[in-house]
N, C-alpha and C positions, 0 to 999 in steps of 0.2 A: 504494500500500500504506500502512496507517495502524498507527500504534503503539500500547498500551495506552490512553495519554492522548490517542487519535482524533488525532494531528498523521500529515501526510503524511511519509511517509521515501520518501527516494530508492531507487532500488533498480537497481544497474548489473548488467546480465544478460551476464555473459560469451562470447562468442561463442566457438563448437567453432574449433578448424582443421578445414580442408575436407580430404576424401583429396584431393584433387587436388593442395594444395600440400603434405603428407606424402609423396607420392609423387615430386614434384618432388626436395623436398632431399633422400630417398632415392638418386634417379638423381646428383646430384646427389654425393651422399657418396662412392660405387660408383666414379663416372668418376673420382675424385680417388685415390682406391685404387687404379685401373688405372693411370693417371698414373705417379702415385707408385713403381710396380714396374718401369715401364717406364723412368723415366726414368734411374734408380738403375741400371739395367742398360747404359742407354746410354752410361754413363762421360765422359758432357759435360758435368756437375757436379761441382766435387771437393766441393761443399756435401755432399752429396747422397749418402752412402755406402753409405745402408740404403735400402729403401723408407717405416723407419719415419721416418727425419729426413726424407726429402722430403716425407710425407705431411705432416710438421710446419711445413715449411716454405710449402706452398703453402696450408694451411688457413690459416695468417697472414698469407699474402697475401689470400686470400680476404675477411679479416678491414678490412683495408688497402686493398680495394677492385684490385689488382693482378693478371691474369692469371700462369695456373702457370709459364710460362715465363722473365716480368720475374719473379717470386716466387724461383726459384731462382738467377736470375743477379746479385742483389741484395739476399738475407737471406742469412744465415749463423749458424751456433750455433757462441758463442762461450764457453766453461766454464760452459757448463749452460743459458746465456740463447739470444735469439734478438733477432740482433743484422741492423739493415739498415746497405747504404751511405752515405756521405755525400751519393752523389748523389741518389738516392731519398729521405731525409732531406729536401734542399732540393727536392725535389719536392714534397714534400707541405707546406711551408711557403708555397710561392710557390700551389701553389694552392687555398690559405686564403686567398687574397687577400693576403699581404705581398710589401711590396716593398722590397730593399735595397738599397744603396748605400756602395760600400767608400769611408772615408772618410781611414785611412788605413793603409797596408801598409808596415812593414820587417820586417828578420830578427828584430827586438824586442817588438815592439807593433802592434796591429793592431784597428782602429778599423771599425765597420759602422754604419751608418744604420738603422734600420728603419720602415718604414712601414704603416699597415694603418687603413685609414678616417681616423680624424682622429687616431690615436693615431701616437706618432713614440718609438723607445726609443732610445739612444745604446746599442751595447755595446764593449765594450770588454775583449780580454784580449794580456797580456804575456810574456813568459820568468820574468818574475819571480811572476806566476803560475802559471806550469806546475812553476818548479822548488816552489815551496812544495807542489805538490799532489805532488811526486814524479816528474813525467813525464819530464823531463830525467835522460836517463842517456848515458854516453859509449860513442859508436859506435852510439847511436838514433836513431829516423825526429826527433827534435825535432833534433839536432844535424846532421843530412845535410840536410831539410828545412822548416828551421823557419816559414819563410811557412807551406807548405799548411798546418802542423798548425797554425799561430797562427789561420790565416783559420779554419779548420773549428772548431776550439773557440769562438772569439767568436761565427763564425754560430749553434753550438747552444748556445750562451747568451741570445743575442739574441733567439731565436727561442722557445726558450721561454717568454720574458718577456712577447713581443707576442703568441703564439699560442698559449697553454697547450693549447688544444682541440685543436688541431691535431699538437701531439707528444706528447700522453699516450701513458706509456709506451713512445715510438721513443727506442731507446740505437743508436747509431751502434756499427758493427764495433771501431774505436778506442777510442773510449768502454769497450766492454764488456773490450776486451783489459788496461782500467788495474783491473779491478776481480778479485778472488779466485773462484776458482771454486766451482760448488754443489756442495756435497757432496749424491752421491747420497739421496734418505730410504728406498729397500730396492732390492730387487734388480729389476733390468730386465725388462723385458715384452718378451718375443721372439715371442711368438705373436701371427701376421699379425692383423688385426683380421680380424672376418668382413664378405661383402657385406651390406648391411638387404634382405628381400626386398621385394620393390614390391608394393604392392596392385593384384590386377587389376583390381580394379571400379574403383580411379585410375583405372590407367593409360589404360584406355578413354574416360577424360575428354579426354588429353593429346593433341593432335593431334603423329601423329613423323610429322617432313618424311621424304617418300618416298625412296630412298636405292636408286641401282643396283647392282647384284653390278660385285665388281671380281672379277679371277683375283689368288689368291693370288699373290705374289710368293714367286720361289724360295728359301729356306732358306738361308741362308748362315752358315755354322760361324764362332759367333761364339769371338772371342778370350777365354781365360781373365780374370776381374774380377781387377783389381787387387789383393790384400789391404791391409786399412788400416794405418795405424802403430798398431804395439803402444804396451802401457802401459810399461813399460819403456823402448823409447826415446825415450815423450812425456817419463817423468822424468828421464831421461838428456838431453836436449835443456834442458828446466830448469833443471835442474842446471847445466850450461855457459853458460847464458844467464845465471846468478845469479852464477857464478863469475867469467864474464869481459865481460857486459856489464852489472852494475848490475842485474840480473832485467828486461833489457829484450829479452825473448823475440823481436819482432817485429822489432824493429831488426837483431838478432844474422842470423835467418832473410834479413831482405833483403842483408844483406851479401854471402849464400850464392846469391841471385841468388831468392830465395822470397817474396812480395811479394803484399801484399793477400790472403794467405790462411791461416787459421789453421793453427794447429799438429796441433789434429784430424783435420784434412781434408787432412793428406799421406799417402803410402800408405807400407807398410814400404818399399818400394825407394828411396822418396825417404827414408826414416831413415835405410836403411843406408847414401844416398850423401853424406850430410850428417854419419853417422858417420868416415866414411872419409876427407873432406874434411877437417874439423878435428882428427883424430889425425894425418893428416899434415899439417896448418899444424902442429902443435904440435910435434912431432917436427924439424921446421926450427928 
């Protein structure tokens, strides 16, 4: 193609999407919907309360390259974010290609190596850092166990530094727990999303692996869902955590025997037994 001034211009011709692969992420979005309803019902995720938080969760697995099942046994929303483990974290650094090497570990400081082609970062974090940044409070996970939380913090430092690419964006469940929650921007979306329908004339592209009749299995009367913890005694819980541990919510919960899992994702019964626990320690 030629311009006014006869010079040739380039001309980049966009290519359609096929139905074929329209139709794919269609199927593709639907299974993740049915997933998501089912799993939420199966009550073997406390991540996972709605089917809308699971669908939230395995689409950022999705995203993270992570099948629906490690997706919900190792992401979490954590006041408003969506936060993964630390071990999923070091999963995805080591295979970026780095490689570490603990250089030095006490209750104090704690030192890692990092390695990754020819590049090497020294990281390095302290108590004397954590307390500057606030994480140090009495009767918290940094005073019960200050190794894991010194290793884990220097790792997600370290590893930021050598691997920018590779942890964009990933906040560690920990991480997310030191930071202030989002406040809502309007009122929540309760209506299920809808299926996308499939294009036929796709679908007849897509070869579906042949599949035999099973007999239904028998119906079994499943047990009433849990209900979640209210908002009241999320602030109520808060509250007690500010009061008597330093606002070290997490720390306060594992005392209680609550451990590695947020505050969101316990249900009223587990508020009301956490209520009832610490009115009568106090009452002592």
């Amino acid at each position: 193609m030629s311009n006014e001034k006869g010079k040739e211009v380039a001309v980049t011709k966009k290519e359609p999407v096929s139905p074929a692969k329209l139709d794919a992420e269609a199927r593709q979005f639907n299974m993740y919907l049915k997933l998501a309803e089912e799993f939420s019902k199966s009550k073997m995720f406390p991540n996972a309360q709605s089917a809308a938080a699971a669908f939230s969760i395995i689409q950022y697995g999705k995203e993270l390259n992570i099948p629906p099942v490690t997706a919900l046994q190792n992401i979490y929303i954590v006041n408003g974010r969506l936060g993964i483990s630390t071990q999923l974290f070091a999963g995805k650094v080591y295979a970026a290609g780095v490689k570490a090497r603990i250089v030095k570990e006490t209750e104090t400081e704690h030192e890692i190596e990092f390695i990754r082609g020819d590049e090497k970062y020294l990281s390095r974090f302290t108590i004397d850092d954590a307390k500057k940044m606030g994480l140090v409070k009495d009767g918290g996970s940094w005073t019960k166990t200050p190794k894991d939380m010194l290793h884990w913090r220097c790792f997600a430092r370290g590893a930021r530094r050598i691997a920018p690419d590779a942890t964009l964006n990933l906040y560690t469940v920990e991480e997310l727990e030191d930071l202030e929650p989002l406040e809502p921007t309007g009122k929540p979306e309760t209506k299920r999303p809808e299926m996308i329908e499939v294009l036929p004339e796709a679908s007849e592209t897509i070869q579906q692996p042949e599949t035999q009749s099973v007999p239904e299995p028998e119906q079994v009367k499943a047990e009433p869902k849990p209900l979640p913890i209210t908002t009241a005694q999320i602030a109520w819980l808060k509250g007690e955590a500010k009061k008597s541990y330093g606002g070290d919510l997490a720390g306060m919960l594992y005392e209680y025997g609550i451990e590695g899992k947020p505050v969101e994702a316990l249900t009223e019964l587990e508020g009301k037994s956490l209520y009832e626990a610490m009115t009568k320690k106090d009452k002592k």
